[in-house]
C-alpha positions in Angstrom: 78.1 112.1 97.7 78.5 110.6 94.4 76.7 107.4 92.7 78.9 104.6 92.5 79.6 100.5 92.3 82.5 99.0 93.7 82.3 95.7 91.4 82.7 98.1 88.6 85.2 100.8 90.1 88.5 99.9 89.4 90.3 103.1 90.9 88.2 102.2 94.4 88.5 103.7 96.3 88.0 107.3 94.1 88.6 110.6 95.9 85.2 111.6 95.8 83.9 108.7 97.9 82.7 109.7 101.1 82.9 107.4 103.9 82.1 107.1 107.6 83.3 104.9 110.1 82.5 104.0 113.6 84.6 103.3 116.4 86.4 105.7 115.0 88.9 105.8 118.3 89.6 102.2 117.8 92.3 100.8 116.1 90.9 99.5 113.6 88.9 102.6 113.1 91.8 104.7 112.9 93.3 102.1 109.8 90.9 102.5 108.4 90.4 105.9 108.2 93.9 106.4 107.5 93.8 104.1 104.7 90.6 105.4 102.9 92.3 109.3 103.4 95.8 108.5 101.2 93.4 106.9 98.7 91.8 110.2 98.3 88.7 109.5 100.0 86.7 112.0 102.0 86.5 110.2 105.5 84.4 111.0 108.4 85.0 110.0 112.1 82.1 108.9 114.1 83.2 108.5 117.9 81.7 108.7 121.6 85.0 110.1 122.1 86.4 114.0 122.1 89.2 115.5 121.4 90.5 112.9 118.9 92.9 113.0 116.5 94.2 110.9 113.2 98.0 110.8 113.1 99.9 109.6 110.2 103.3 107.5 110.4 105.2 110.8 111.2 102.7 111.9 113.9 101.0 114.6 111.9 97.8 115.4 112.3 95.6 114.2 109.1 93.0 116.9 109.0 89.3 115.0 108.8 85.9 115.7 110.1 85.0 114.2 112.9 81.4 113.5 114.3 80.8 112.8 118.6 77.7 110.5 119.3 76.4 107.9 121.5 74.5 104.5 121.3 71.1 105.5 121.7 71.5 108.6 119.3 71.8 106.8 115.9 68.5 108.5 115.0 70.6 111.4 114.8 73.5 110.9 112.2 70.4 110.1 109.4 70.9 113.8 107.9 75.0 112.2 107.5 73.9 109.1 105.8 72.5 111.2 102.9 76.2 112.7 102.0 77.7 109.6 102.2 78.4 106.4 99.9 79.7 103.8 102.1 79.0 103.2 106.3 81.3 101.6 108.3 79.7 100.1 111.4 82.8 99.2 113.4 81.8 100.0 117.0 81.7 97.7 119.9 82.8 96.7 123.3 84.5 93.8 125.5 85.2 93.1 129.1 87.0 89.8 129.9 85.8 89.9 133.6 82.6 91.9 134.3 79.9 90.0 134.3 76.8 91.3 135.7 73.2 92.7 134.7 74.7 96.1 133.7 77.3 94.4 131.3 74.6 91.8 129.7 72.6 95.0 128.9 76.1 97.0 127.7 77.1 94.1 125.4 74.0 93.7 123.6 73.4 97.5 123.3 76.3 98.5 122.1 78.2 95.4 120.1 74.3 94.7 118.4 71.4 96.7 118.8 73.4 100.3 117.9 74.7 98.5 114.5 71.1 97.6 113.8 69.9 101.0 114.5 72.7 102.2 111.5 72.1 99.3 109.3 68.6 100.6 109.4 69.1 103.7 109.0 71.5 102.7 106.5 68.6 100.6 104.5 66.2 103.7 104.5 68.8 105.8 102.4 67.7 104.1 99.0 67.5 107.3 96.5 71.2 106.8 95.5 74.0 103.4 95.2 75.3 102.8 98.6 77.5 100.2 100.8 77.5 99.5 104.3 80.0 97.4 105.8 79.4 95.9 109.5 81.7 94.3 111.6 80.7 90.9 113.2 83.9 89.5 114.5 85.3 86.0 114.1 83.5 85.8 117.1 80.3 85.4 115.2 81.3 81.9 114.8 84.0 81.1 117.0 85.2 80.9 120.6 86.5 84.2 121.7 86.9 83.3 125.6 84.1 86.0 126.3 80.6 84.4 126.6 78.9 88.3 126.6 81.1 89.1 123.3 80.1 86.1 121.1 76.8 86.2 121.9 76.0 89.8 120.7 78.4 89.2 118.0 76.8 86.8 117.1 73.4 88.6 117.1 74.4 91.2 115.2 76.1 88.5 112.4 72.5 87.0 112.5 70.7 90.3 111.8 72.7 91.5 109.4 72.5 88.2 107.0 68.9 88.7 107.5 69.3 92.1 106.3 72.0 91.0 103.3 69.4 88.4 101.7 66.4 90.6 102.1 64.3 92.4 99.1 66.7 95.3 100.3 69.9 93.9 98.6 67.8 94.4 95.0 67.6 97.9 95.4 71.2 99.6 95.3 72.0 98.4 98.7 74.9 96.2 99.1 75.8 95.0 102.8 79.2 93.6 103.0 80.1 91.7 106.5 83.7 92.0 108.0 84.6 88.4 110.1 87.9 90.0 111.7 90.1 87.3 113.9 92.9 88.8 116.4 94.2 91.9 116.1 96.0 94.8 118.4 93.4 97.1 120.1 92.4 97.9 123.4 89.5 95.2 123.1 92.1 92.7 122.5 96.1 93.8 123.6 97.2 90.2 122.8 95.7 90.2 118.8 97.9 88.6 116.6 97.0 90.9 113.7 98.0 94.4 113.3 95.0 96.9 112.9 97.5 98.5 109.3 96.9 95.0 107.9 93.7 93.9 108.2 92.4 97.5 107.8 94.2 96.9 104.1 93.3 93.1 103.5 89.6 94.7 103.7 90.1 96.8 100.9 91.6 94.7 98.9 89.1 92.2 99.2 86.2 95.0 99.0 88.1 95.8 95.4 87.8 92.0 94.5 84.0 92.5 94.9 83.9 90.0 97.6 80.5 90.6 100.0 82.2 88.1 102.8 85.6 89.8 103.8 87.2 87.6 106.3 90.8 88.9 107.5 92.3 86.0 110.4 94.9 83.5 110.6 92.4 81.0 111.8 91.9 78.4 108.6 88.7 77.1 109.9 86.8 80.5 109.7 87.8 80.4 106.0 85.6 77.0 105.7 82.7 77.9 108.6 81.7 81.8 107.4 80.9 81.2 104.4 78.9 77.5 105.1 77.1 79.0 108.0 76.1 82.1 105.7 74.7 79.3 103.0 72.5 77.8 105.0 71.2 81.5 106.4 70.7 82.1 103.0 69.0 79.1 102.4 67.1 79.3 105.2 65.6 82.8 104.7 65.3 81.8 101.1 63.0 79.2 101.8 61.0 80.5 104.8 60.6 83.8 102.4 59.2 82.2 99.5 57.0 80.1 101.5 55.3 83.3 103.5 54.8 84.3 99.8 52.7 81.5 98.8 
């Protein structure tokens, strides 16, 4: 684990960053991971899965660490947020059809309360510069025919502005939020998006210092994120400064 800025790195990512990502088993997971490894990063798997592996473009087997948890255990990867300088939270779930008290409780568990749990753990690992990037979806603010979906996504999105805009930004925390549209994964086999592109178009727009990555072909996203991230801001801005007075 090394000390380190992204706004002020311009080889980023550097081979000694070390980075883990969740959902891990995903597609987008696996971009990512791949994408962070040829830059020379040291990359960590987190996944509910075993037996996984990272293949390259020839089908060789990229040799990383990999980590097996479960929603409920975050407590449990804290020791692993001390060795590492940036935290992707990229776990979630989605079910087009199930609808029942079971699934209400999966949603919200796993697409928002376990990304809290790591942003929190996250926030508690203060002694040293470090990012965590969290995945809110497009469908944060926008339709994604799945009622369940958008409505923990959009928790999450909510929390984690709190979070970005709280006295915890000041001290060597930066939170970043990914709003993904469409792309290829078992969540969603008709995205328009590969998982090689936008893993990359995050990256790049991590490198341009940018704190509200937004990767989809959707133009309105573009012009709703960042207004309905204003007024959040605005909004804890004022109702913080008033509990103050």
């Amino acid at each position: 684990m090394i000390s380190f800025n992204y706004l002020r790195n311009a080889k980023f990512p550097s081979e000694k960053i070390h980075v883990a990502i969740s959902g891990a088993n995903g597609a987008l997971g696996q971009a990512l991971l791949r994408h962070f490894y040829h830059a020379g990063a040291c990359v960590i798997g987190l996944t509910t899965s075993s037996n996984i592996k990272l293949l390259d473009s020839s089908n060789n087997v990229i040799p990383i660490k990999w980590i097996v948890w479960k929603c409920g255990e975050e407590q449990k990867l804290a020791p692993l947020l001390q060795e590492i300088d940036l935290l992707i939270i990229n776990h979630g779930v989605n079910n087009y059809q199930k609808s029942c008290s079971d699934t209400v409780n999966t949603f919200i568990n796993i697409n928002a309360i376990s990304p809290l749990r790591l942003l929190n753990l996250g926030i508690k690992q203060l002694d040293y510069y470090q990012e965590i990037w969290i995945n809110t979806s497009e469908a944060e603010i926008q339709p994604a025919f799945s009622p369940l979906y958008e409505i923990s996504k959009r928790l999450i999105g909510q929390l984690t502005s709190f979070h970005r805009y709280s006295i915890y930004t000041s001290q060597g925390l930066r939170i970043r939020k990914l709003i993904l549209g469409p792309f290829k994964s078992t969540l969603n086999p008709i995205g328009i998006m590969t998982p090689d592109f936008v893993a990359g178009q995050i990256i790049y727009q991590a490198q341009m210092g940018i704190g509200l990555i937004i990767v989809t072909p959707n133009p309105l996203t573009y012009i709703l994120a960042p207004i309905v991230e204003f007024i959040r801001w605005l909004y804890c801005k004022c109702l913080t400064e008033r509990l103050r007075i």
